[in-house]
C-alpha positions as CSV (number, residue, x, y, z in Angstrom):
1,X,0.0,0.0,0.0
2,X,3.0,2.6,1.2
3,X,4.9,2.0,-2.6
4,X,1.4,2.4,-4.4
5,X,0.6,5.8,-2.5
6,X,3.7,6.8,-3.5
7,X,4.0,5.7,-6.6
8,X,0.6,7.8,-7.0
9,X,1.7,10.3,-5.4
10,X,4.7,10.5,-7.9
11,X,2.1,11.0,-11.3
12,X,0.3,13.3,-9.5
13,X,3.4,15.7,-9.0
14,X,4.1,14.9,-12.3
15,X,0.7,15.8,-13.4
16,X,1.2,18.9,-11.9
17,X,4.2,20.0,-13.9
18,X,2.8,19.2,-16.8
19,X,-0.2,21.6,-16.1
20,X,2.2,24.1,-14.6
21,X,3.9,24.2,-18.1
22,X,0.4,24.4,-19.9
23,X,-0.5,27.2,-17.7
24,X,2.9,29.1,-18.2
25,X,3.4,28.2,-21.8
26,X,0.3,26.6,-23.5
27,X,0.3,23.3,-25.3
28,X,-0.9,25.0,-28.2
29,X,2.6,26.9,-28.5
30,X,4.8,23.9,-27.9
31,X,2.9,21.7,-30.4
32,X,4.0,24.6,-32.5
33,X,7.6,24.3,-31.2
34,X,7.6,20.7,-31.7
35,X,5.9,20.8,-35.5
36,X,9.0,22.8,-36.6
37,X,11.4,20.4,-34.9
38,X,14.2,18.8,-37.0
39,X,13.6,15.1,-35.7
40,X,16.8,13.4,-36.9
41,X,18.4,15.1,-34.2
42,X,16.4,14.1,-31.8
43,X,16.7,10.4,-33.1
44,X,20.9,11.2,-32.9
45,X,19.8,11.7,-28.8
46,X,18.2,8.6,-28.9
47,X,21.1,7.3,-30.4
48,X,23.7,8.5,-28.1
49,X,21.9,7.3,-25.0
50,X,22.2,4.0,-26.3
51,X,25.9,4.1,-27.0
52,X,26.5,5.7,-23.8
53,X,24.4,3.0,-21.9
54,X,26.2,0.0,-23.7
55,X,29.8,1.6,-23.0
56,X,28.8,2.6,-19.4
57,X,27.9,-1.6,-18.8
58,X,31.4,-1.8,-20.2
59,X,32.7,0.7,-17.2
60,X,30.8,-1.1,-14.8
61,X,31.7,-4.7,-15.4
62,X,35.4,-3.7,-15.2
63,X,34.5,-2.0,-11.5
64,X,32.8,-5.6,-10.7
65,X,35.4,-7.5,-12.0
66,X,38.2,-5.2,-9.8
67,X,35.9,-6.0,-7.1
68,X,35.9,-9.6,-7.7
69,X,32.8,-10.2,-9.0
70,X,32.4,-11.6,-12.3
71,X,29.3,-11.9,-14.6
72,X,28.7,-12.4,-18.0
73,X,29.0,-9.9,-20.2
74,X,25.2,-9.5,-21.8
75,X,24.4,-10.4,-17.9
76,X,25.9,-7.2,-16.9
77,X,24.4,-5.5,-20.0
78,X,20.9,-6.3,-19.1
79,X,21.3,-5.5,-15.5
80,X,22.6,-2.0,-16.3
81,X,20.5,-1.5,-18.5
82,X,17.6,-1.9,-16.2
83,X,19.1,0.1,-13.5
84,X,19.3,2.9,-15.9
85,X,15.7,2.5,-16.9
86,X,14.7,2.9,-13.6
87,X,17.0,6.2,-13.1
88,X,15.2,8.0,-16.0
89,X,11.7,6.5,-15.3
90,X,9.8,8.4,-12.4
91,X,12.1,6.1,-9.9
92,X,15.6,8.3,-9.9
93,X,19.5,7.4,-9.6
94,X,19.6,6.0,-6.4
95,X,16.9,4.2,-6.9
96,X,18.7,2.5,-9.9
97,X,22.0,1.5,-8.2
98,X,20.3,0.2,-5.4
99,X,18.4,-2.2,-7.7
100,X,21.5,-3.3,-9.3
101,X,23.2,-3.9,-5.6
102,X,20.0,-5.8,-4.6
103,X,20.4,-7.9,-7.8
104,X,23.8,-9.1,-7.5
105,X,23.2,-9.9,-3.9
106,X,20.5,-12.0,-4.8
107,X,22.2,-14.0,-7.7
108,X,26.0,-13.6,-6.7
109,X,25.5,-13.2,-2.6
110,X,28.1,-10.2,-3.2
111,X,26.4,-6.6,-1.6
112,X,29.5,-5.3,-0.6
113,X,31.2,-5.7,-4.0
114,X,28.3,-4.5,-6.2
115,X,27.9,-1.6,-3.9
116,X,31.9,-0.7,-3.7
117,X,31.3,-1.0,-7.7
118,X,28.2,1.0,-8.5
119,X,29.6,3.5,-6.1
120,X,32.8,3.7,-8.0
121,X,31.0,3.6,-11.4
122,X,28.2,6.8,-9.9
123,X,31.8,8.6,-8.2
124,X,33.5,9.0,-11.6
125,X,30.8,10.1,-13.6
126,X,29.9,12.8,-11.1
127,X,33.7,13.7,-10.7
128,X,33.7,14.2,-14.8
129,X,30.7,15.8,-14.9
130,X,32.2,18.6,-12.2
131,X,34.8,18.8,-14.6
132,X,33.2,19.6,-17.5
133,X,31.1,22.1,-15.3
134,X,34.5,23.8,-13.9
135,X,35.7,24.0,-17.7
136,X,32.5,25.6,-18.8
137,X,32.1,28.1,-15.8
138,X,35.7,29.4,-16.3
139,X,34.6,29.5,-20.1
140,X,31.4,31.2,-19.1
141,X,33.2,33.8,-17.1
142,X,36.1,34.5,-19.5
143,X,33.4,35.4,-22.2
144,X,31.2,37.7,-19.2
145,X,28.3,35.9,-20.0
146,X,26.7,34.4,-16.9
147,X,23.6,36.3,-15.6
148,X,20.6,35.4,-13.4
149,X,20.0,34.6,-10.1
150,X,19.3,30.5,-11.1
151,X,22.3,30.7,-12.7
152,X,24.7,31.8,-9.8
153,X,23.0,29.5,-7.4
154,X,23.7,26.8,-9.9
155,X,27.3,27.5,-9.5
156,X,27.3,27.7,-5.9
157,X,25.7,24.1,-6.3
158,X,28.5,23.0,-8.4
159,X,31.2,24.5,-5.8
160,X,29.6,22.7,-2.8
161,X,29.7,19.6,-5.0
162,X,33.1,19.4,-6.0
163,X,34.3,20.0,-2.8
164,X,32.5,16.9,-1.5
165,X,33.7,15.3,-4.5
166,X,37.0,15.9,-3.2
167,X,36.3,14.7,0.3
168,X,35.2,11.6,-1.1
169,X,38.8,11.1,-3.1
170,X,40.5,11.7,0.2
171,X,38.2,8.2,1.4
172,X,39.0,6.2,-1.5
173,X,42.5,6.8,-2.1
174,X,43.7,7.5,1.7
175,X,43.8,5.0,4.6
176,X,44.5,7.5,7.0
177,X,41.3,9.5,6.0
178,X,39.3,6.3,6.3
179,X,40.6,5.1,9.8
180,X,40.2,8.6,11.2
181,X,36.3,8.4,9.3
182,X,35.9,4.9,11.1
183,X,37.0,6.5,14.8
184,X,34.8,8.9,14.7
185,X,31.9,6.6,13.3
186,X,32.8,4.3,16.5
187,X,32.1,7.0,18.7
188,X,28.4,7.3,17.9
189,X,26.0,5.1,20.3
190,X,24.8,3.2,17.2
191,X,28.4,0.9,17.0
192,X,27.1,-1.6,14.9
193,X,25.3,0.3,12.2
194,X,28.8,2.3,12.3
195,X,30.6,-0.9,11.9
196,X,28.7,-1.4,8.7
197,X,29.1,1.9,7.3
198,X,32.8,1.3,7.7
199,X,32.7,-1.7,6.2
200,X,31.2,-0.1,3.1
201,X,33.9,2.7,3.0
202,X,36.4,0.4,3.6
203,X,35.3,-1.5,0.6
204,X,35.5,1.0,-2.6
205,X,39.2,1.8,-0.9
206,X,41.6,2.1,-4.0
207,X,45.0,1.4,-3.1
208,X,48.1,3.6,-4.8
209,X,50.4,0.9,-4.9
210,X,48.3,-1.8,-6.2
211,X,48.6,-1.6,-10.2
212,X,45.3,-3.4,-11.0
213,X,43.6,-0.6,-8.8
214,X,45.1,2.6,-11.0
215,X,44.8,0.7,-14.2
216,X,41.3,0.6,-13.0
217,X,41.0,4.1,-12.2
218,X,42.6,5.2,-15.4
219,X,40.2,3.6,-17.7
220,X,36.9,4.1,-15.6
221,X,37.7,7.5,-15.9
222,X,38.8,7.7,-19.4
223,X,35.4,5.9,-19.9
224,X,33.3,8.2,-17.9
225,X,34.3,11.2,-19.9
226,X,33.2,9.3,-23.1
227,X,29.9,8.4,-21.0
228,X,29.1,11.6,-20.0
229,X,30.4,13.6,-23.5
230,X,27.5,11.4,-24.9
231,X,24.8,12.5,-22.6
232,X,25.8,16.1,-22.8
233,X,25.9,15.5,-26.5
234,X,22.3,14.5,-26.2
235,X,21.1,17.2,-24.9
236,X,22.8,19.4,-27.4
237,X,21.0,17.3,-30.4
238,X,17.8,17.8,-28.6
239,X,18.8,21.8,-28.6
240,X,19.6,21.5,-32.4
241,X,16.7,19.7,-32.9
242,X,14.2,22.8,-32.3
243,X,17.0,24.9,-33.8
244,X,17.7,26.8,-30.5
245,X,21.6,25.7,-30.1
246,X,24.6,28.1,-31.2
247,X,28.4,27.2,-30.4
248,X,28.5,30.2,-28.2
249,X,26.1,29.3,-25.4
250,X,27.7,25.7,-25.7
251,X,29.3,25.7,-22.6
252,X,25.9,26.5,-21.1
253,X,25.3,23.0,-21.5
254,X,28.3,21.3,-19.8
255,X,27.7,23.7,-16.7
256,X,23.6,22.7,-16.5
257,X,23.5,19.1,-17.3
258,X,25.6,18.1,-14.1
259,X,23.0,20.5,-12.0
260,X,20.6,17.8,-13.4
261,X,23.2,14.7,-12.7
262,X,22.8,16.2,-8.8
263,X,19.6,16.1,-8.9
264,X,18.7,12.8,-10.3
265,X,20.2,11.5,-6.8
266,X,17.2,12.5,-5.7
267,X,14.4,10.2,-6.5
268,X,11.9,12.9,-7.8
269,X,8.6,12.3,-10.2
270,X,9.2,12.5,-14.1
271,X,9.1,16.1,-15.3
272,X,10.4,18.0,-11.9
273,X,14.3,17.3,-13.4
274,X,13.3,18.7,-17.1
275,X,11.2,21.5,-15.6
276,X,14.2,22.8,-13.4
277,X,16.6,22.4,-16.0
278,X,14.7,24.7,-18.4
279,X,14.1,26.9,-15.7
280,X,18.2,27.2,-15.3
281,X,18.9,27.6,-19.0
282,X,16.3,30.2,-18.9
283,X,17.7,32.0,-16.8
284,X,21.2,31.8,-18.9
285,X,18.9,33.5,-21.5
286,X,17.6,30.9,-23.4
287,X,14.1,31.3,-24.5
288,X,12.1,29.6,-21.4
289,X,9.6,27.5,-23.6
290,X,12.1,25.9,-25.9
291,X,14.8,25.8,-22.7
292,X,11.8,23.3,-21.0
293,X,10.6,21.7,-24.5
294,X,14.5,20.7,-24.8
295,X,14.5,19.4,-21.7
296,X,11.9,17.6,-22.3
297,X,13.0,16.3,-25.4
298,X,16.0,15.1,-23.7
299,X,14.5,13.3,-21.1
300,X,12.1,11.4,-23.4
301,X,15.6,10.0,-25.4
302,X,17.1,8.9,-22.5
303,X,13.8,6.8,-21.9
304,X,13.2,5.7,-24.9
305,X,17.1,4.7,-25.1
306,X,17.3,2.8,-21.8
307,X,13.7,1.2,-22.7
308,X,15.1,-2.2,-23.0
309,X,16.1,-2.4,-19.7
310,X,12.2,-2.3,-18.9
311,X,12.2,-5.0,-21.4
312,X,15.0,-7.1,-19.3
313,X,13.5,-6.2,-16.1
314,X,9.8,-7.9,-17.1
315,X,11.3,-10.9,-18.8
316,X,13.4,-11.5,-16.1
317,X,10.5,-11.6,-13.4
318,X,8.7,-13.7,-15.5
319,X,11.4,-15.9,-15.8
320,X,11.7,-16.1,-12.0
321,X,8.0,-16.5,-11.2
322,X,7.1,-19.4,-13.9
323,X,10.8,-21.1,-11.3
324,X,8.6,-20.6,-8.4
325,X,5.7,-21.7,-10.1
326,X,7.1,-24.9,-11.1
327,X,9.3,-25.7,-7.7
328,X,5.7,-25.8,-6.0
């Protein structure tokens, strides 16, 4: 009853956004948006979504296999691919992961390892998307071109963000950081729910000296900035698509999209991400209908491009309740 309330609850807030934009903007006026839209480049975003879902599998089996947990490779596919389903369907990022991590504890008996990995895998695609965000605000200030309030609270965001990013390098590279982490975690009255949070620290440590753990590192990250290139990308070809994207507000896009990243930790209703994110490019001084319709846009391709993993996800069930059906 709780996860149907809130799953209701969920499409009614997203019910709401979609007559807050018909009160703000009018259907009538984005049909009219979306008649003159170039559609191949919309397709393209389809298209990149894909790619970047089958490459970040790729990045996430390598994690799991540093880990030491192994799976097959179209195993790994399907599972990731259903994760990432989930994070762009109504259900959001964390959401996702925590699916995959209850997956592989349930086949492989391995929590620890698929958490270490999908933690790892999240870390470095949030670390390279506050890269590309740093580039594009020192881009954004060398050309003088920032304005709006939304905009300079973004960046704030962003600021806060890579500094816990930082802290959270100091954990995984630094047993010193962790031991001191795990003293103070002991000193709470709760000891044994502190026991297992250092146990999950302890487990996506990276260690310096151990080659298999930088090789690792190296490619995860030279991987993630493929990963997230693509999604960035996406959004672009959605831009493009309703002919509103010029190579000077291009860095616009690799200082938003991570705001959005950020906020898909947070498991919010379908259509409160796109609706904030055109509210943001807005106010960088992008027309506010065709900032939200290319949001939108956006966010339909990456649904439509991680729909197989609803696919996965149904035959898989099916698969597992005809195996109970038939041991009774």
């Amino acid at each position: 009853m709780k996860k149907v309330l809130v799953f209701v609850l969920k499409l009614a807030i997203t019910g709401l956004v979609f007559l807050w934009i018909d009160r703000t903007f009018g259907f009538s006026q984005i049909s009219q948006t979306l008649a003159g839209a170039d559609f191949r480049w919309f397709f393209g975003a389809i298209f990149l979504q894909v790619l970047s879902i089958f490459i970040g599998a790729w990045q996430w089996g390598i994690i799991l296999r540093n880990r030491g947990l192994r799976m097959g490779k179209f195993e790994t596919l399907k599972l990731y691919y259903t994760g990432t389903f989930f994070n762009n369907f109504i259900f959001g990022t964390i959401a996702g992961d925590s699916f995959k991590v209850a997956v592989l504890y349930k086949k492989k008996k391995q929590a620890k390892s698929g958490f270490a990995a999908t933690f790892l895998d999240r870390f470095a695609g949030l670390a390279v998307l506050s890269i590309f965000a740093v580039v594009g605000a020192v881009i954004m200030l060398g050309l003088k071109s920032y304005s709006g309030e939304y905009l300079h609270t973004a960046m704030l965001i962003l600021l806060f963000f890579l500094l816990v990013l930082i802290a959270v390098c100091f954990v995984l590279f630094s047993k010193r950081v962790q031991k001191l982490f795990s003293k103070i975690l002991l000193k709470f009255p709760q000891s044994n729910i502190a026991k297992k949070i250092e146990n999950i620290v302890s487990s996506v440590y990276l260690d310096k000296k151990r080659k298999a753990d930088l090789r690792m590192f190296r490619r995860i990250f030279g991987l993630s900035f493929l990963i997230q290139g693509l999604r960035i990308c996406a959004h672009i070809f959605c831009a493009a698509a309703i002919g509103v994207f010029a190579f000077n507000t291009a860095h616009y896009f690799f200082i938003i999209i991570p705001i959005t990243a950020i906020l898909m930790l947070v498991p919010l209703p379908f259509g409160v991400i796109p609706a904030i994110a055109g509210a943001i490019f807005a106010a960088a001084g992008f027309d506010a209908q065709q900032a939200t319709v290319m949001q939108f846009l956006a966010a339909i391709a990456g649904v439509i491009g991680s729909l197989a993993g609803a696919v996965f996800f149904l035959t898989d069930n099916k698969g597992d309740s005809r195996a109970t059906v038939a041991s009774h």
